[in-house]
C-alpha positions in Angstrom: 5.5 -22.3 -16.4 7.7 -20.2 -13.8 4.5 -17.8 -13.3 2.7 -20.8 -12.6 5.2 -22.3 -10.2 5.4 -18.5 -8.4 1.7 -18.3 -7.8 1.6 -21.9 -6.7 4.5 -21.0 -4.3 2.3 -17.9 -3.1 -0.2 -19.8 -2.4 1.4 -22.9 -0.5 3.1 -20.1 1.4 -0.4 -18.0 2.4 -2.2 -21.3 3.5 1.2 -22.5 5.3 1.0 -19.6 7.6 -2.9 -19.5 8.0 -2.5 -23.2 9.4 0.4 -21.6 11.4 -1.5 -18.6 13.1 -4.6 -21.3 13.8 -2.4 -23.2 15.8 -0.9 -20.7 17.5 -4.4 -19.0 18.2 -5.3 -22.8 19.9 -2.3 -22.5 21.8 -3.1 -19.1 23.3 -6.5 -20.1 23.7 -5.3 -23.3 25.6 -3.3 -21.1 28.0 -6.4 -19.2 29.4 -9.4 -21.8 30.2 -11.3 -19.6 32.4 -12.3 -16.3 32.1 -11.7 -13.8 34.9 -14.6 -11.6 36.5 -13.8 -7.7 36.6 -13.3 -6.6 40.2 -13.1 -2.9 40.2 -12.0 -2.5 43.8 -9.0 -4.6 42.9 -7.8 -2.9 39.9 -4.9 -0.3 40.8 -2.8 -0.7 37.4 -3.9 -0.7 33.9 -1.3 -1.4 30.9 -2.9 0.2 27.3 -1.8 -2.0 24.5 -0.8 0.1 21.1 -0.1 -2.2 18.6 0.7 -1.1 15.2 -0.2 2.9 16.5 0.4 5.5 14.3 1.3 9.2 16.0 -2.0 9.8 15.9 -3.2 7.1 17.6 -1.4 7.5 20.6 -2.5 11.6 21.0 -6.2 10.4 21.0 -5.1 7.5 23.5 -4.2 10.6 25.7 -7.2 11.6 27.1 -7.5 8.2 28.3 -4.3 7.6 30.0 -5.0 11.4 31.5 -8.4 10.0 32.9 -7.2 6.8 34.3 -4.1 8.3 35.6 -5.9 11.6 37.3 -8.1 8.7 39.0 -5.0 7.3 40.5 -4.3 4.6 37.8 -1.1 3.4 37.1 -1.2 3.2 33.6 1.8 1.6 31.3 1.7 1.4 27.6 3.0 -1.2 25.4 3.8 -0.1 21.9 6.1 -0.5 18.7 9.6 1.2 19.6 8.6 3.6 16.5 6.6 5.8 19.5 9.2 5.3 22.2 9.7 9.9 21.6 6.4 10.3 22.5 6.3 8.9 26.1 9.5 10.6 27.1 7.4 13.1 28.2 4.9 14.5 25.3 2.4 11.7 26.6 2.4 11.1 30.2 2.5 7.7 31.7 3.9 5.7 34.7 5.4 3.3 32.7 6.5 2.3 29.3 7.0 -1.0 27.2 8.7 -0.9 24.3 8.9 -4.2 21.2 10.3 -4.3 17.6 7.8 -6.1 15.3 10.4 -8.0 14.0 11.3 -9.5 17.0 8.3 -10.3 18.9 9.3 -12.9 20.7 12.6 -11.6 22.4 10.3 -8.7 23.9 8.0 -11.6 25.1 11.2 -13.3 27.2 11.9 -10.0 28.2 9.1 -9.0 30.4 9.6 -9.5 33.7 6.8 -10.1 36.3 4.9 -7.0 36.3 1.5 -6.5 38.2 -1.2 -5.7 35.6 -4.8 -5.5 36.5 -6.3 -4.6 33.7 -4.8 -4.6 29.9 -7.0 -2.9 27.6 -7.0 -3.3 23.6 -9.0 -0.3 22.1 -9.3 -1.9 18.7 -11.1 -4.8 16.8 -9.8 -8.1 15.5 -7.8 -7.3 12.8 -4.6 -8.6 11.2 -2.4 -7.9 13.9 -4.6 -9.5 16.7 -1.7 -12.6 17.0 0.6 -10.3 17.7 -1.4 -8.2 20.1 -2.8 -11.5 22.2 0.5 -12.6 22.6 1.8 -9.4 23.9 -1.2 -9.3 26.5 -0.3 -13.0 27.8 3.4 -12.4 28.2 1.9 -9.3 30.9 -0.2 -11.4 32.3 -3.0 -9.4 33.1 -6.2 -10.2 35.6 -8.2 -9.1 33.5 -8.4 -8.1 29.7 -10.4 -5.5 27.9 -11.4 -5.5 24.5 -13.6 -4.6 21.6 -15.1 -7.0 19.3 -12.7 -9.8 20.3 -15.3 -13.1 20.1 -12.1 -15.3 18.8 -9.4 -15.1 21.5 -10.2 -16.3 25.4 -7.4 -13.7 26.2 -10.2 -11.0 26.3 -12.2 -11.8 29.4 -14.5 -8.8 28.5 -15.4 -7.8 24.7 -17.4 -5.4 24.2 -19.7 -5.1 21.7 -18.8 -1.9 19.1 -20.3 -0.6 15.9 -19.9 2.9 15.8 -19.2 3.1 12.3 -19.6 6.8 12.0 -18.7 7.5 16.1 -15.3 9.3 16.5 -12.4 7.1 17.6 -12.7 9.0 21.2 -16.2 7.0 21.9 -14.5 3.5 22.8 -11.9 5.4 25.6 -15.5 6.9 26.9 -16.7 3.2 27.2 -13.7 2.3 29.2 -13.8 4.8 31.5 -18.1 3.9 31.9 -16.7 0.5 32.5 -14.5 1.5 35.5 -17.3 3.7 36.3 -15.1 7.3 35.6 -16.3 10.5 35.3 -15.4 13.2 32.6 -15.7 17.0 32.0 -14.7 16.9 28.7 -12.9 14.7 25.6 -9.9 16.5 25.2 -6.1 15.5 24.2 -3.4 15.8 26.6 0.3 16.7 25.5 3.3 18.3 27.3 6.0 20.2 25.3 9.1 20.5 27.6 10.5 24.3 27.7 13.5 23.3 25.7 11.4 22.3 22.8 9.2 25.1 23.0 11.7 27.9 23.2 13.2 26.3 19.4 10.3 26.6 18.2 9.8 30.6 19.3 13.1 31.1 18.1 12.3 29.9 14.8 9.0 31.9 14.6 10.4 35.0 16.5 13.4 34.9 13.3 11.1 34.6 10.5 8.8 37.5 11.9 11.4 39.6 12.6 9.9 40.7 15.9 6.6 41.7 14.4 2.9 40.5 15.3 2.2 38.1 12.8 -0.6 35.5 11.2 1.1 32.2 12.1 0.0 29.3 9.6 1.1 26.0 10.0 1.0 24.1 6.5 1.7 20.1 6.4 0.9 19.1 3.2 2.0 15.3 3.4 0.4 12.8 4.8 1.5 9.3 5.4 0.8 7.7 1.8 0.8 8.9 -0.9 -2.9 8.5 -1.4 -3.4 11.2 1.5 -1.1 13.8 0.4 -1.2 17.4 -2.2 0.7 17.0 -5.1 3.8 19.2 -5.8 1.7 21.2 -8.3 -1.4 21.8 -5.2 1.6 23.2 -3.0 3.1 25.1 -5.3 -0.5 27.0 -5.9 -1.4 27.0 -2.2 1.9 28.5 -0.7 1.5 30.8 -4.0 -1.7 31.9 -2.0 -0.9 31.7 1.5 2.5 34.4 -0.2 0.4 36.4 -0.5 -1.8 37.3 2.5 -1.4 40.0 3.9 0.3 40.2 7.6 0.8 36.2 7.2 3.8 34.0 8.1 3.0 30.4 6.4 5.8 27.5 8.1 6.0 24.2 6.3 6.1 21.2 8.4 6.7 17.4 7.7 9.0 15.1 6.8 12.3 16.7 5.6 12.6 14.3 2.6 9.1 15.4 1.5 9.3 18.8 2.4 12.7 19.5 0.7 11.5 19.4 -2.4 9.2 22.7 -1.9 10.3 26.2 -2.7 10.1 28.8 0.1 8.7 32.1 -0.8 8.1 35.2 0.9 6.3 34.8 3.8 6.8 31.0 3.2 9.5 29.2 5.2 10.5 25.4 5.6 10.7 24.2 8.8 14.1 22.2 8.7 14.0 20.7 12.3 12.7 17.1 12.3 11.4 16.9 15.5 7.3 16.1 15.9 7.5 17.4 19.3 9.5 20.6 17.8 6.5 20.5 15.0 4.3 20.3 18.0 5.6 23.0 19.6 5.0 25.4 16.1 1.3 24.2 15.8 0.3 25.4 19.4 2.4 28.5 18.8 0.1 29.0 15.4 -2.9 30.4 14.5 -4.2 28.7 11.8 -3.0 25.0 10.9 -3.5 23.0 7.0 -3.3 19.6 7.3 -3.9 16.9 5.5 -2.3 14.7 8.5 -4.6 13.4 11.1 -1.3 13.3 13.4 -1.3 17.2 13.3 -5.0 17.3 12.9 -5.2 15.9 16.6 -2.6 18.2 17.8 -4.3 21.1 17.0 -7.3 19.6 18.2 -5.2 19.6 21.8 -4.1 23.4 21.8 -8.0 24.2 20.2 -5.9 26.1 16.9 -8.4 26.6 13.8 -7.7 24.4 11.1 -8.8 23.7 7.8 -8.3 19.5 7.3 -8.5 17.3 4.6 -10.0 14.3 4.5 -10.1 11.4 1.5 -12.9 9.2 2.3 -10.8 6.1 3.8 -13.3 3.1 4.9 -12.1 0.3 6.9 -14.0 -2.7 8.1 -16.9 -0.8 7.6 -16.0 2.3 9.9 -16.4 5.8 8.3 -12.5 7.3 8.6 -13.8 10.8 8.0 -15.9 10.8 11.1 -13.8 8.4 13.3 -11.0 10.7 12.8 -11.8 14.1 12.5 -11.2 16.9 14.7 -12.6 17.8 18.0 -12.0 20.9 18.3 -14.9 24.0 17.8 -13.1 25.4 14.7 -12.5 24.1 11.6 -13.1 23.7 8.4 -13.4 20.1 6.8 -12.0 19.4 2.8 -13.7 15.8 1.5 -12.4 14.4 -1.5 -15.3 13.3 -3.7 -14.3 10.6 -5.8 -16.1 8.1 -2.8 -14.1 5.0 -3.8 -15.0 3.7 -0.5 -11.7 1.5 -0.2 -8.9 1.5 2.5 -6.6 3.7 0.7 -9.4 6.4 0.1 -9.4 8.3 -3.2 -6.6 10.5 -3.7 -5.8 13.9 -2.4 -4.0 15.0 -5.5 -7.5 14.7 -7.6 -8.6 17.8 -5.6 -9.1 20.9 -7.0 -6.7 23.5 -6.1 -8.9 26.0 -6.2 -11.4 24.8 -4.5 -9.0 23.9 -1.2 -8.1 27.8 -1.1 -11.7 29.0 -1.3 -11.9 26.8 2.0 -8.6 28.6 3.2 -9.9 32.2 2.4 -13.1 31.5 4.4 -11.7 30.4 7.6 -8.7 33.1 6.9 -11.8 35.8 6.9 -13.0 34.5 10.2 -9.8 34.2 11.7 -7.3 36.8 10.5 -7.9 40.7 11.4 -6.6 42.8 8.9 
């Protein structure tokens, strides 16, 4: 009977806050009537919303703000206050907006009148889409720019996206058609000040010992569980990476996660828990294991060889392994081949171990001269 009364109480609870979010979405909807025609010659400021960004999310969002901003854009970003260490400076941008998810609505009194031309949402309708609309009216905007958005009036353009398989890149590339931009290349944009730079060459020159050395970078965590090696795979892969020859392997990550692995000779734990600092190591590497997009897209930036791997995550239909991969010229791509074909992907642990360090050895061969 109390089960019963639970999932009844579930229930009541799920619809109560559907009906909820309908009538706030017929509020917001109520607040813009018309929509607004683009005018290009008027736009001067743009504001990028990031809702719910990961780390990795905002590095790809930097070849945008670069773009916009070299083209004499002011660009602002709006994201979770999670991010607010990555637009000190490692991201670049005029201005930046900070809220706590937990308190939506005291960010929304907050903002004070600021000129926005253009707000652009990169991503679809999705759970998070409240939130995200309501964000975009407190700013304002003249004009809104979305991506499959049919639902709210807030988006006064929405384009139409099904790139399934198209790296995550393609939609900042539509944007910058849409303001009619030009662009050499897609490339990353990330500034590591001197100060964080210089720890990390202090931290490589002490482990070298002043010699010339193979720099690896290995991050073997990624942000679930689903996506990361097992303590058993790390154990045999830093048993490897021991043992090559002229190699220095640093560990990077969380320090909670990363604690519990045994350095070795040649193998050292990086105990410094800055990303920027982490950063900082990757460009300073040679080679770079991740099973992290995050650090996947930062050695895409400095163009470091890599060997990533990838567990086969689908959502709304999109093809993670393609939408997130690398864009850099060398690398070497691990799939996990259990193809669930769910959110979560399958997991990373199921790989075989000696299977990943085949795929080491063959881009160490290419990359290391003995």
């Amino acid at each position: 009977m109390i089960e019963i009364l639970k999932r009844f109480n579930r229930y009541r609870n799920n619809k109560f806050k559907e009906l909820k979010n309908i009538f706030r979405t017929v509020k917001l909807n109520r607040q813009k009537k018309v929509k607004s025609l683009f005018d290009l010659d008027k736009c001067h400021s743009i504001l990028i919303v990031m809702c719910d960004y990961g780390i990795g999310d905002a590095i790809v969002t930097s070849f945008l703000i670069y773009e916009l901003r070299k083209n004499n854009y002011n660009v602002s970003v709006v994201a979770d206050d999670r991010l607010s260490f990555l637009f000190d400076h490692f991201i670049e941008v005029d201005n930046a907006f900070f809220f706590n998810k937990k308190n939506i609505k005291k960010f929304i009194r907050s903002i004070k009148k600021i000129k926005i031309d253009l707000a652009i949402d990169l991503y679809d309708e999705g759970n998070n889409s409240l939130r995200r609309v309501e964000i975009i009216s407190s700013f304002k905007p003249a004009h809104t720019l979305g991506f499959n958005q049919p639902k709210y009036k807030q988006y006064d353009t929405s384009i139409s996206y099904s790139g399934y398989d198209a790296h995550i890149t393609e939609r900042s590339c539509m944007v910058l058609n849409f303001l009619s931009i030009d662009y050499d290349i897609t490339k990353y944009y990330l500034n590591v000040q001197d100060t964080e730079l210089q720890v990390a060459k202090k931290f490589v020159e002490k482990i070298c010992n002043g010699l010339n050395k193979f720099i690896i970078v290995f991050n073997p965590f990624g942000s679930t569980k689903t996506k990361s090696f097992s303590l058993q795979q790390i154990e045999k892969i830093t048993e490897f990476l021991a043992q090559q020859k002229n190699c220095i392997t640093i560990v990077v990550g969380e320090q909670k996660e990363i604690a519990s692995i045994y350095e070795l000779p040649n193998v050292y734990i990086n105990k410094n828990p800055s990303f920027i600092v982490t950063s900082a190591l990757v460009s300073l590497s040679n080679l770079v294991i991740t099973v992290d997009t995050s650090i996947v897209h930062v050695a895409s930036a400095y163009n470091i060889p890599m060997v990533a791997v990838y567990n086969n995550r689908y959502n709304l239909c999109f093809d993670l392994n393609k939408v997130w991969a690398p864009i850099s010229n060398n690398f070497e791509l691990i799939f996990t081949n259990e193809n669930r074909g769910t959110e979560l992907g399958d997991p990373v642990s199921n790989l075989d171990t000696q299977f990943i360090i085949e795929k080491i050895s063959k881009i160490l061969s290419v990359n290391l001269e003995y």
